[in-house]
N, C-alpha and C positions, 0 to 999 in steps of 0.2 A: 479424141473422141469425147464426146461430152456426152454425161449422165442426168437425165432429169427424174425426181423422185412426185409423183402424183398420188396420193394415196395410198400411200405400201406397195406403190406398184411404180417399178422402175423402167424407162423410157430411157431408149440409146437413141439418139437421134431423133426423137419423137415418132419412131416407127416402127420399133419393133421393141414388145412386150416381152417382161419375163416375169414369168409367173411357172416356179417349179416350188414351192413352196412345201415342206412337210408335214402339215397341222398336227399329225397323230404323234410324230415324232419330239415334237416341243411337246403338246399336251401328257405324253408317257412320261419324258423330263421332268416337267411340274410334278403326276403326280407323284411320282416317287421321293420328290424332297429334294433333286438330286440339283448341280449346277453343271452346267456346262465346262467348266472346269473338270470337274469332277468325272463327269462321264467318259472326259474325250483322257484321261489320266488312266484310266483304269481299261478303255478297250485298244488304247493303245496309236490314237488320233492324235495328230497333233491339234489344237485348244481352234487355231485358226481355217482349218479344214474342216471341223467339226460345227463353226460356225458359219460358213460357210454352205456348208449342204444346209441348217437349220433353214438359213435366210434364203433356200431357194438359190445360191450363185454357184455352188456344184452341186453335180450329181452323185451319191454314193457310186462305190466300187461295190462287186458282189461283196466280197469280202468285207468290204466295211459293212455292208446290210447285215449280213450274218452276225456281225461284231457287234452291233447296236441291238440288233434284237434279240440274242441271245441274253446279252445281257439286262435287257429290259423286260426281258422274261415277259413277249408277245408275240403274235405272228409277223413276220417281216413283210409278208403281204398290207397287215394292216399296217404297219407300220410307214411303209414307203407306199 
């Protein structure tokens, strides 16, 4: 299966789009100072599932939403 990359917007086969992307969730990241490292160590993420929902290629679990927005101390609605 081949991947084409257009824009920050990834193309499988040149026909089907993915765009689950989580702005509010990077932009909380930033402004707390925090890295990606960092956050996914302390709610208990492994580093590459954690970059992974960032970039839109999974979907959190309840449980991880709760875990990131708790500790990002926001609403998980805004959040996700």
């Amino acid at each position: 299966m081949r991947f084409f990359r257009v824009s920050g917007v990834h193309l499988k086969n040149r026909s089907t789009v993915q765009i689950n992307m989580f702005p509010n969730l990077k932009l909380q990241i930033f402004r707390r100072g925090s890295h990606q490292n960092q956050l996914a160590k302390a709610v208990g993420i492994d580093e590459t599932v954690l970059s992974k929902i960032i970039h839109g290629y999974r979907d959190p679990t309840a449980t991880q939403r709760e875990l990131l927005a708790a500790y990002l101390d926001v609403d998980e609605v805004w959040l996700f």
